[in-house]
C-alpha positions in Angstrom: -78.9 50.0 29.0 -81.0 53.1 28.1 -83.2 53.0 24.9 -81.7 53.0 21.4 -82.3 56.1 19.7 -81.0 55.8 16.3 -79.8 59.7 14.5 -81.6 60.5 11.7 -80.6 62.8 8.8 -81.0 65.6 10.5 -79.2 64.9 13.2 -76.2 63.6 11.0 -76.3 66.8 9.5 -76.2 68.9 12.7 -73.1 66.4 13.8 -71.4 67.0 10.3 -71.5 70.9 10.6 -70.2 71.3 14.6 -67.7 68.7 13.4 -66.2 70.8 10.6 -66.6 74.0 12.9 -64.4 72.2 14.8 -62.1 71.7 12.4 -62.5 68.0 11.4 -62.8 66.9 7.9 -64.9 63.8 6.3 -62.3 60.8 5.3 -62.9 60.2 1.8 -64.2 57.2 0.0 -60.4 57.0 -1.8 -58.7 57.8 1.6 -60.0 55.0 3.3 -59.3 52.7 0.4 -55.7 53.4 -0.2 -55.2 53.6 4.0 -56.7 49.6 3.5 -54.5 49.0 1.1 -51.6 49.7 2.0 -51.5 48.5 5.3 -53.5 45.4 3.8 -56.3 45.7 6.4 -58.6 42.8 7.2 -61.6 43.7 8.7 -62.9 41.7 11.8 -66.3 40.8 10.6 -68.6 41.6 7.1 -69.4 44.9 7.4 -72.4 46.5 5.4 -72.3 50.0 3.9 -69.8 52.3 3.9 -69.5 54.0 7.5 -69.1 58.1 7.7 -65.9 59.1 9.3 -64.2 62.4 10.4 -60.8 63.0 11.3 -58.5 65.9 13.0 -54.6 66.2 13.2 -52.6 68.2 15.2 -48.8 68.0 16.6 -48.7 65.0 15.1 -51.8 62.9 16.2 -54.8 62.6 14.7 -58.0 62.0 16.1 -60.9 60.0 14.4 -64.5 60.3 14.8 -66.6 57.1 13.5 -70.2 57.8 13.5 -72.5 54.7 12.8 -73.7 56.5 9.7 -74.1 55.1 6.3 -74.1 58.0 3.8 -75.5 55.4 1.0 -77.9 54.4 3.0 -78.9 57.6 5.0 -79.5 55.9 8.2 -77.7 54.6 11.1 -76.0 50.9 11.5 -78.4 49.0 13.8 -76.0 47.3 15.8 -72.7 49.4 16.4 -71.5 52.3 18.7 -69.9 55.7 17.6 -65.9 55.9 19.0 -63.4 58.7 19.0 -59.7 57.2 18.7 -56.8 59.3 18.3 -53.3 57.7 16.3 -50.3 58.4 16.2 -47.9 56.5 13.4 -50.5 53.9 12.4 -51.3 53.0 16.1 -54.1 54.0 18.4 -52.9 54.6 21.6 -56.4 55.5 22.7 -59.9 54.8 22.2 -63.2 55.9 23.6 -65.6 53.6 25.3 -68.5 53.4 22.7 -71.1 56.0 22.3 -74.2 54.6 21.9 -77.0 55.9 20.5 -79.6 57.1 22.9 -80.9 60.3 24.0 -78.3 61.9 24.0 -75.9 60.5 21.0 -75.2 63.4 19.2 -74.1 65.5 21.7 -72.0 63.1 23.7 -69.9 62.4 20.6 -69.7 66.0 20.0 -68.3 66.0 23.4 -66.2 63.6 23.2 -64.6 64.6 20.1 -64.0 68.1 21.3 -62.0 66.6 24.2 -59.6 64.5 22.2 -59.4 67.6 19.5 -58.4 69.5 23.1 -56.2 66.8 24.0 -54.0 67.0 20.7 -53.8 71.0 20.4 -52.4 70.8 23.7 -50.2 68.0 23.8 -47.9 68.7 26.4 -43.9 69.3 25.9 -42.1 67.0 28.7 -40.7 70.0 31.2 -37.2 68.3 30.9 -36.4 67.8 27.6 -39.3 70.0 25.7 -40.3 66.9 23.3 -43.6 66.1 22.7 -44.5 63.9 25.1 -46.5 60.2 24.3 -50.0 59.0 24.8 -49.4 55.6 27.5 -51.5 53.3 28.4 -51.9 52.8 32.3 -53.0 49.9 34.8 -56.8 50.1 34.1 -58.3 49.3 30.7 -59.1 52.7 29.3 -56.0 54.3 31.9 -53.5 56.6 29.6 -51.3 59.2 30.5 -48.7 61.7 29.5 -45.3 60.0 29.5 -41.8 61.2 28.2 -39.2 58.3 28.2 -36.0 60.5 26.6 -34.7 59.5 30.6 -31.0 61.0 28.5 -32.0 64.0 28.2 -33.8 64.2 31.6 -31.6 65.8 34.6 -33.3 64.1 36.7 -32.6 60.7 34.4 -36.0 59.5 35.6 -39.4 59.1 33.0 -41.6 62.2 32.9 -45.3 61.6 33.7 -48.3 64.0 33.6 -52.3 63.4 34.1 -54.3 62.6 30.7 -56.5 65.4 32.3 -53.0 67.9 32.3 -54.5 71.2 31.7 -58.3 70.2 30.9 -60.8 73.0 30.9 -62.5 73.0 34.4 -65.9 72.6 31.9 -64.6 69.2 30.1 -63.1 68.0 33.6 -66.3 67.8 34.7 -67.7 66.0 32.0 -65.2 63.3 32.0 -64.8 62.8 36.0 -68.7 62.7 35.9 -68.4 60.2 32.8 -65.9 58.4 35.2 -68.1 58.0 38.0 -71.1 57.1 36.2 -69.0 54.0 35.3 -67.6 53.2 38.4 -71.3 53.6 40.1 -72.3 50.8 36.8 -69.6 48.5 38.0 -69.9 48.6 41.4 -73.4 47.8 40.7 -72.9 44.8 38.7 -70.3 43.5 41.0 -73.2 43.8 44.2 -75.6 41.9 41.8 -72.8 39.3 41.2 -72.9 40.1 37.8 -69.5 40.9 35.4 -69.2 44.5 34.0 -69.5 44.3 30.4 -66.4 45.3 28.9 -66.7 46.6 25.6 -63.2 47.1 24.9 -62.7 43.8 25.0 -65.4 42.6 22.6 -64.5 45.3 20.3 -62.5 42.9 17.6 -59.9 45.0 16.0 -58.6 45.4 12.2 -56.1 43.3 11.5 -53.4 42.8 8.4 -53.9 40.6 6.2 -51.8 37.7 5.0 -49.3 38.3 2.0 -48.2 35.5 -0.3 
């Protein structure tokens, strides 16, 4: 694992303003109450400070940027990673692998948030039946695709399916498939050395809802 470079306020400020160029906005402190409240979150461990957030909808997704940062505070979480999710009815049929913060921080979660902005500007119609189509999860852990199950309205009565990468911008492509191999080179590596592959995803303990009386 590279060196921890923890953003300071200037960097949190640099990430705030390409974020709202972009046209993502800061979730509120009264926002992220009432979203707790009523869907009576629980949250996974004790969590100090309040975390900065940014969110983005479009065509009826939204994606979320969580940044480490404690506005309070003015400083980083020690121990935590950056994600980039994007939801859709109160699920989150995708989520990044963590960012962490190293060298490069800022700009890889700039990246990675311009990519799942992309991703819900241009979410794709299904070529049969013109509905939007949904965000699936594949055979691998972070796999997703395109898919379109309205099989009724389909001539060819068959589900639609089309890339996560449908249409990406030959510049992002790159990004991501060198992303992708940087991973795969990690794992291979790790399973040479006879040593597991951390998997994040898996550690990452998620919200839950809280018992009612």
């Amino acid at each position: 694992m590279p060196q921890q470079v923890l953003p300071d306020e200037d960097d949190f400020a640099f990430l705030k303003k390409e974020l709202e160029k972009l046209g993502f906005r800061e979730i509120t402190g009264v926002e992220f109450y009432n979203q707790f409240k009523r869907l009576k979150l629980k949250a996974p461990r004790r969590r100090l400070g309040k975390e900065v957030g940014f969110m983005f909808y479009a065509n009826g997704l939204t994606v979320f940027v969580w940044t480490t940062w404690l506005r309070k505070e003015k400083r980083a979480r020690k121990e935590d990673a950056a994600w980039v999710l994007i939801t859709e009815g109160g699920e989150a049929p995708y989520f990044s692998h963590p960012i962490h913060r190293t060298k490069n921080f800022i700009r890889n979660l700039l990246c990675q948030a311009w990519i799942a902005r992309w991703r819900i500007l241009h979410r794709p119609l299904c070529p049969e039946c013109s509905q939007f189509m949904q965000i699936v999860r594949g055979k691998g852990v972070k796999s997703r695709y395109w898919s379109c199950l309205n099989i009724g309205e389909h001539e060819s009565k068959r589900p639609v399916r089309l890339s996560w990468d449908h249409g990406l911008p030959p510049k992002a492509k790159k990004y991501v498939d060198d992303l992708r191999k940087k991973r795969a080179a990690f794992r291979a590596k790790q399973r040479k050395a006879g040593k597991p592959a951390p998997q994040k995803i898996f550690e990452r303990k998620p919200w839950k809802k809280s018992k009612t009386g």
